[in-house]
ROZA-603139 format. One record per atom (N, C-alpha, C): residue in one letter; x, z, y. Coordinates in steps of 0.1 Angstrom, whole numbers, plus 5000, padded with zeros to 4 digits. Last residue first. Layout:
<atoms>
aXZY;...
</atoms>
This chain:
<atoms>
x016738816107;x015938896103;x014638836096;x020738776105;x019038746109;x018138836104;x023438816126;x022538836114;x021438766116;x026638836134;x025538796141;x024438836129;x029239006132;x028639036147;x027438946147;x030539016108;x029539086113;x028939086125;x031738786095;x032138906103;x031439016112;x030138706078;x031138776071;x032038856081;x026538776093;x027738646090;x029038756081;x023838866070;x024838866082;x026038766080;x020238866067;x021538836061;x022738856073;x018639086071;x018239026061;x019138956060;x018639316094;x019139266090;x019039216078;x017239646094;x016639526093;x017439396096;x019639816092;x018739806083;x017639706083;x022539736102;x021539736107;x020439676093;x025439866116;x024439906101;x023239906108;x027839706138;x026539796133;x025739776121;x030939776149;x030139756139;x029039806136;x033939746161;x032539746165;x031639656154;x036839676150;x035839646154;x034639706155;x040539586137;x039739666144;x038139626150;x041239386112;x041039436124;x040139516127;x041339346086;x041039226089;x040939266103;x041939636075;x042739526071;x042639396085;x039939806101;x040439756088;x041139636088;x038240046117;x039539986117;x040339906101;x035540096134;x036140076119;x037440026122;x032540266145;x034040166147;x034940186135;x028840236151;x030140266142;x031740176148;x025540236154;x026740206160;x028140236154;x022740236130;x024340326133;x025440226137;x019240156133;x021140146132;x021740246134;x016940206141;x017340266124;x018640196120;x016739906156;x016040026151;x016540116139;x017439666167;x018539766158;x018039886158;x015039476182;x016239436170;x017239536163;x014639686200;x013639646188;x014539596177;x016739676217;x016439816206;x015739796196;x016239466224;x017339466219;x017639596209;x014239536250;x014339456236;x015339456227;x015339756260;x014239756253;x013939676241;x019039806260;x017539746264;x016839756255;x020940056257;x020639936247;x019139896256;x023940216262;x022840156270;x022440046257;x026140496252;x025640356250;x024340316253;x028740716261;x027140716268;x026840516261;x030541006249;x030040896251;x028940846253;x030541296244;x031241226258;x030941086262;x029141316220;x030741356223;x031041266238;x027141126227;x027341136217;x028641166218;x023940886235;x025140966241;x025541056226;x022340616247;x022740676233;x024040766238;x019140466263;x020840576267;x021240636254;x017540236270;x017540356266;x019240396260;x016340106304;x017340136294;x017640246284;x014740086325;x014040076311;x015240116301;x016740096347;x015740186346;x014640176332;x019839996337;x018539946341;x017740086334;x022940036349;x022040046338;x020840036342;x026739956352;x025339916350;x024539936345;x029139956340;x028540136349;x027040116353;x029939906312;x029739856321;x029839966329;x032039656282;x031939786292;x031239786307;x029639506257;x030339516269;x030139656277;x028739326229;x029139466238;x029839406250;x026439166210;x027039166223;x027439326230;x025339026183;x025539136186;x026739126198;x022938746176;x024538826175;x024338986188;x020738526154;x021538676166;x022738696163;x021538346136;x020738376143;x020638406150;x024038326117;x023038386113;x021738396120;x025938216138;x026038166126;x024538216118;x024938286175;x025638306163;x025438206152;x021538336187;x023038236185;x023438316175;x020238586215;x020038446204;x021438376201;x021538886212;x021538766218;x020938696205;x021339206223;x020939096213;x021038976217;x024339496230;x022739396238;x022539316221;x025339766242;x025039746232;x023339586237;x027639906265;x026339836266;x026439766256;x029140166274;x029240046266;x027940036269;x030240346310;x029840346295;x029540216289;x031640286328;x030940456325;x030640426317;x034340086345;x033340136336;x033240266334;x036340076366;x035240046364;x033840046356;x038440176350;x038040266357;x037040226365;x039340176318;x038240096326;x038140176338;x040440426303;x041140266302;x040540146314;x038440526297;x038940596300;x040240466307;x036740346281;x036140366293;x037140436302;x038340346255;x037840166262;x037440276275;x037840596251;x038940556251;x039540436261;x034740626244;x035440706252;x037340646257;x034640456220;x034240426232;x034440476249;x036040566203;x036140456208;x036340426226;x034140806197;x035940846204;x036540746210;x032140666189;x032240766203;x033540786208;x032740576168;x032640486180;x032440576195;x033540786149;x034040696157;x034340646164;x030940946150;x031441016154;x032740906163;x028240676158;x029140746150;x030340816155;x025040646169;x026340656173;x027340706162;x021540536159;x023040646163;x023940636163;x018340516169;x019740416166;x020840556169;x014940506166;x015940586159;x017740536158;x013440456202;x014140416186;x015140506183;x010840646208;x012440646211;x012840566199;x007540406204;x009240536204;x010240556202;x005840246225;x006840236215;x007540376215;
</atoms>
Protein backbone atom coordinates (compact mmCIF):
# COMPACT_ATOMS: atom_id res chain seq x y z
CA UNK A 1 0.00 0.00 0.00
CA UNK A 2 1.12 3.73 -0.17
CA UNK A 3 1.64 6.37 2.00
CA UNK A 4 -1.98 7.46 2.26
CA UNK A 5 -2.62 10.88 0.99
CA UNK A 6 -4.30 12.37 4.54
CA UNK A 7 -3.40 16.14 5.77
CA UNK A 8 -3.42 18.18 8.62
CA UNK A 9 -4.70 21.69 8.52
CA UNK A 10 -2.87 24.58 9.40
CA UNK A 11 -5.71 24.58 12.47
CA UNK A 12 -5.64 21.49 13.72
CA UNK A 13 -2.02 21.74 14.12
CA UNK A 14 -2.19 24.78 16.34
CA UNK A 15 -4.98 22.56 18.07
CA UNK A 16 -3.35 20.02 18.55
CA UNK A 17 -0.27 21.59 19.68
CA UNK A 18 -2.21 23.30 22.46
CA UNK A 19 -4.35 19.97 23.77
CA UNK A 20 -0.55 18.43 24.03
CA UNK A 21 1.07 21.39 25.58
CA UNK A 22 -1.87 21.13 28.33
CA UNK A 23 -1.15 17.08 28.59
CA UNK A 24 2.08 16.48 29.95
CA UNK A 25 1.35 12.94 29.38
CA UNK A 26 0.79 13.31 25.89
CA UNK A 27 3.12 13.83 22.50
CA UNK A 28 0.72 13.68 20.10
CA UNK A 29 -3.18 12.95 18.84
CA UNK A 30 -4.24 9.65 17.57
CA UNK A 31 -6.63 9.72 14.79
CA UNK A 32 -8.55 5.93 14.89
CA UNK A 33 -11.96 4.14 12.98
CA UNK A 34 -14.34 2.63 14.86
CA UNK A 35 -17.36 0.38 14.07
CA UNK A 36 -20.72 2.30 15.43
CA UNK A 37 -22.08 5.45 15.47
CA UNK A 38 -25.49 6.64 13.70
CA UNK A 39 -23.92 6.22 10.06
CA UNK A 40 -21.64 3.21 10.61
CA UNK A 41 -18.17 4.36 11.73
CA UNK A 42 -17.07 6.99 13.75
CA UNK A 43 -14.25 8.83 14.16
CA UNK A 44 -12.12 8.54 17.47
CA UNK A 45 -9.35 10.93 18.81
CA UNK A 46 -7.37 10.75 21.56
CA UNK A 47 -4.22 12.36 23.20
CA UNK A 48 -1.50 9.87 23.45
CA UNK A 49 2.63 9.26 23.63
CA UNK A 50 1.62 5.69 22.32
CA UNK A 51 2.63 4.58 18.91
CA UNK A 52 2.75 1.37 17.10
CA UNK A 53 5.56 0.38 14.84
CA UNK A 54 2.96 0.10 11.77
CA UNK A 55 1.72 3.60 12.59
CA UNK A 56 1.66 6.10 10.10
CA UNK A 57 2.74 9.65 11.51
CA UNK A 58 1.09 13.02 10.13
CA UNK A 59 3.26 15.94 11.36
CA UNK A 60 2.65 19.50 10.54
CA UNK A 61 4.06 22.92 12.46
CA UNK A 62 5.04 20.99 15.57
CA UNK A 63 2.24 18.72 15.44
CA UNK A 64 2.51 14.96 15.29
CA UNK A 65 -1.04 12.70 14.32
CA UNK A 66 -0.80 8.71 14.48
CA UNK A 67 -3.35 6.93 12.29
CA UNK A 68 -3.23 2.95 12.00
CA UNK A 69 -3.02 1.11 9.03
CA UNK A 70 -6.39 0.30 9.02
CA UNK A 71 -7.97 3.23 9.77
CA UNK A 72 -5.83 5.07 7.18
CA UNK A 73 -7.62 2.88 4.65
CA UNK A 74 -10.90 4.39 5.86
CA UNK A 75 -9.56 8.35 5.45
CA UNK A 76 -7.45 8.31 2.45
CA UNK A 77 -7.48 11.69 0.74
CA UNK A 78 -8.78 13.45 4.14
CA UNK A 79 -7.97 16.69 5.74
CA UNK A 80 -7.75 16.57 9.53
CA UNK A 81 -9.11 20.20 10.34
CA UNK A 82 -10.38 22.24 13.58
CA UNK A 83 -13.21 24.46 13.32
CA UNK A 84 -14.81 26.51 15.75
CA UNK A 85 -18.51 27.20 15.15
CA UNK A 86 -21.74 28.38 16.37
CA UNK A 87 -22.68 24.81 17.46
CA UNK A 88 -18.96 24.35 19.10
CA UNK A 89 -15.71 23.77 18.82
CA UNK A 90 -14.41 20.44 17.00
CA UNK A 91 -12.24 18.10 15.15
CA UNK A 92 -13.25 17.52 11.83
CA UNK A 93 -12.54 15.43 9.00
CA UNK A 94 -13.12 15.95 5.03
CA UNK A 95 -13.48 12.63 4.08
CA UNK A 96 -13.80 12.09 0.41
CA UNK A 97 -14.84 8.58 0.68
CA UNK A 98 -17.63 9.06 3.01
CA UNK A 99 -21.00 8.48 1.24
CA UNK A 100 -23.16 9.77 4.09
CA UNK A 101 -22.37 11.45 7.56
CA UNK A 102 -24.25 11.98 10.70
CA UNK A 103 -25.10 16.00 11.26
CA UNK A 104 -22.35 16.04 13.62
CA UNK A 105 -19.87 14.67 11.95
CA UNK A 106 -18.04 12.24 13.88
CA UNK A 107 -19.55 9.02 12.19
CA UNK A 108 -20.21 8.22 8.34
CA UNK A 109 -20.49 5.40 5.99
CA UNK A 110 -18.99 4.26 3.05
Amino acid sequence: MSEPSITLSERAAKRINELVSEDAAASLFRVSVEGGGCSGFQYHFELTSDTAPDDILIKRDGATVAIDPVSADFVQGSEIDFVDELIGAHFKITNPNATASCGCGTSFSI
